[in-house]
C-alpha positions as CSV (number, residue, x, y, z in Angstrom):
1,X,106.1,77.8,103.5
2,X,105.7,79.7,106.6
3,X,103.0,83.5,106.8
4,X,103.5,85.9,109.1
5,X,101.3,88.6,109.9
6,X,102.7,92.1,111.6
7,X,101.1,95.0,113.0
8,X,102.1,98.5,113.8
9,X,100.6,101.7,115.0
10,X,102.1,105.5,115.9
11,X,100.5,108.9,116.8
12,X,101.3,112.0,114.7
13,X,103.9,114.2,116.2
14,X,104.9,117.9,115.7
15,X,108.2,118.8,114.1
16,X,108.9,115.0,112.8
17,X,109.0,113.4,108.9
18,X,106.0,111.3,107.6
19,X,108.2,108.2,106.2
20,X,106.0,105.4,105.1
21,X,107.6,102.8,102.9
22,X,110.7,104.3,103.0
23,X,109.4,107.4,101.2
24,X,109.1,110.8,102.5
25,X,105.6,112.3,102.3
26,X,104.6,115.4,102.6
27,X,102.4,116.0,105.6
28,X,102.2,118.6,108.6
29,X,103.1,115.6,111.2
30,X,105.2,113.2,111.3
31,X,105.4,109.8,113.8
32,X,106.0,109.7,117.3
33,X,108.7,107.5,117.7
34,X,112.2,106.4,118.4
35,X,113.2,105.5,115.2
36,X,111.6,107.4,111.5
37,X,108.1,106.0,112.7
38,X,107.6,104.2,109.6
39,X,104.6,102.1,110.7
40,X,104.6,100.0,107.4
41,X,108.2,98.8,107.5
42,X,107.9,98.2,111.2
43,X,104.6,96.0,110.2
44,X,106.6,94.3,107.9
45,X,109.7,93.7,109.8
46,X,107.2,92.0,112.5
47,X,105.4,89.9,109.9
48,X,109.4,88.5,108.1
49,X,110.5,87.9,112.1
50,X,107.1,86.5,113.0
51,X,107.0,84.2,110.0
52,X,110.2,82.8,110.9
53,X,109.5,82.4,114.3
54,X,112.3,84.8,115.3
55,X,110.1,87.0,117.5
56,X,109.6,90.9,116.9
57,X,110.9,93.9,115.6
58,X,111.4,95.2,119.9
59,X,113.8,92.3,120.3
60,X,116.2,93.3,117.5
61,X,115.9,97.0,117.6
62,X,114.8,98.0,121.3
63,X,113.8,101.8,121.7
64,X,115.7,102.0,124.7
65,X,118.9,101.7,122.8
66,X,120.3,104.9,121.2
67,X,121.6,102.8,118.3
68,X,118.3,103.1,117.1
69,X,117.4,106.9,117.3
70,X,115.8,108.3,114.5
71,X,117.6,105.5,112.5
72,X,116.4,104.8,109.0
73,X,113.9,101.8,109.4
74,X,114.8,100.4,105.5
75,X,118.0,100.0,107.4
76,X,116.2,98.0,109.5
77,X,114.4,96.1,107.1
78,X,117.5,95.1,105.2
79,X,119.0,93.6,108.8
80,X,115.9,91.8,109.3
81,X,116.1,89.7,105.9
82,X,119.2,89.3,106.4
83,X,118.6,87.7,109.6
84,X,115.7,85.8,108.0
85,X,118.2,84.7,105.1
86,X,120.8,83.1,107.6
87,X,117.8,81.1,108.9
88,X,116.9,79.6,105.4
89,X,114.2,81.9,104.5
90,X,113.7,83.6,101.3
91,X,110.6,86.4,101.0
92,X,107.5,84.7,98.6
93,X,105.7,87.9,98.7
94,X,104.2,90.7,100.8
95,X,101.0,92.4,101.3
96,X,100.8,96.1,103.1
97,X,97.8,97.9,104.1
98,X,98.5,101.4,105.2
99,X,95.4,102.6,107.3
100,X,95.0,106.7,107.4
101,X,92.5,109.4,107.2
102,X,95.2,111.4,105.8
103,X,97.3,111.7,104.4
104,X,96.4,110.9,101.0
105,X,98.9,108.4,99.9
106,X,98.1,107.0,96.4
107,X,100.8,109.1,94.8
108,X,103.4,107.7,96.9
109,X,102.4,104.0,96.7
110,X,104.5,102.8,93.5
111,X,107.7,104.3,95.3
112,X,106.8,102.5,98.6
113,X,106.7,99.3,96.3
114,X,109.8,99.9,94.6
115,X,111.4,100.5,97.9
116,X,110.4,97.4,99.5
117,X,110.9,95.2,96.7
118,X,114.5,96.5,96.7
119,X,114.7,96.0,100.2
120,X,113.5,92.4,100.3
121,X,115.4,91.2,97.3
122,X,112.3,90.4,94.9
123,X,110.6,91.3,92.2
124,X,108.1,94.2,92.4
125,X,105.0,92.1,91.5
126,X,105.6,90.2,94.9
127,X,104.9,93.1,96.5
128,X,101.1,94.9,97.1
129,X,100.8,98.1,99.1
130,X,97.0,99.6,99.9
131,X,95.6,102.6,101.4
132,X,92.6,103.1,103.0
133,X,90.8,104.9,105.5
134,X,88.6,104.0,108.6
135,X,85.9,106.2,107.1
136,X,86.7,108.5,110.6
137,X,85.8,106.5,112.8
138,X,89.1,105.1,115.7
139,X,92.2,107.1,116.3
140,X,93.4,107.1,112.7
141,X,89.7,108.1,111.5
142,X,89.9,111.1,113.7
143,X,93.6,111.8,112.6
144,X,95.6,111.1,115.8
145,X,98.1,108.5,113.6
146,X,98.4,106.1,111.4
147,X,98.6,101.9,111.5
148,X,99.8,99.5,109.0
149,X,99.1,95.9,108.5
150,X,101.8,93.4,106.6
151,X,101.5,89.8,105.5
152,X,104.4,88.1,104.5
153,X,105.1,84.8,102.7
154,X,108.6,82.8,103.7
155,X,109.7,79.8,101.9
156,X,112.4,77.9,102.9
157,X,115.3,77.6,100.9
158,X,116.6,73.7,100.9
C-alpha cells in the first residue's frame, strides 16, 4: 500500500466557473487558472501521482501548454488513473477537504462524491469529501480563493 497526500490552492477570478469536484457551483467567482481551476481534483490528481511516485499534476499537464486551456480537469483525473493503473495501482480510497469561507458547499458535496467515485473506478463509500472554513482568518478566510487537501490510498495490484 502506498498514501499520497496532494495539495492545491487558486485565487478567485472575475468572469470564470466555480468547478469543484467536477460540479459546477454557483458562485460570483470562479478560479484563476489555466485549466477549470478545480482545486480539489487538482489535490487529488497530486496525491494518486504522488502516491505512486510518479511526480505531480505540473509534469503531466503543464500550464504552458494550450492542450490544457480551460480543459475539463475530470478529464484529467481519468488520465491520471489511468496512468496510475498501467503502473499496477488500483485507488483503496480518498479523502478531500475543501477549505473556503465561501462558498457554502454542503449541497454540492454528494455530487462531488459521485463524480470522483466515477472517476476513480470505486465504490462511493471509498470516497470522503469535507468542507470547512478557516474561521476568516488566511487568504481563503478573507475570501481571496479557495484550497483543497486530498489523501489517497494505492494498493498494488499483483
Amino acid at each position: 500500500m502506498r498514501i499520497g497526500h496532494g495539495y492545491d490552492a487558486h485565487r478567485f477570478a472575475a468572469e470564470r466557473r466555480l468547478v469543484l469536484g467536477g460540479v459546477e457551483i454557483e458562485f460570483e467567482w470562479g478560479m484563476a487558472a489555466h485549466s477549470d481551476g478545480d482545486v480539489v481534483l487538482h489535490a487529488l490528481c497530486d496525491a494518486l501521482l504522488g502516491a505512486a511516485g510518479l511526480g505531480d499534476i505540473g509534469k503531466y499537464f503543464p500550464d504552458t501548454s494550450d492542450d490544457f486551456k480551460n480543459i475539463d480537469s475530470r478529464i484529467l483525473l481519468r488520465r491520471v488513473v489511468e496512468t496510475i493503473t498501467k503502473e499496477g495501482f488500483s485507488v483503496g480510497n480518498a479523502d478531500l477537504t475543501i477549505i473556503a469561507q465561501n462558498p457554502r458547499l454542503a449541497s454540492y458535496l454528494d455530487a462531488m462524491r459521485s463524480n470522483i467515485a466515477t472517476d476513480l473506478d470505486i465504490d462511493p463509500g471509498r470516497v470522503n469529501i469535507k468542507a470547512t472554513t478557516t474561521e476568516k482568518m488566511g487568504f481563503t478566510g478573507r475570501c481571496e480563493g479557495i484550497a483543497s487537501h486530498a489523501v489517497v490510498l494505492l494498493e498494488e495490484c499483483l
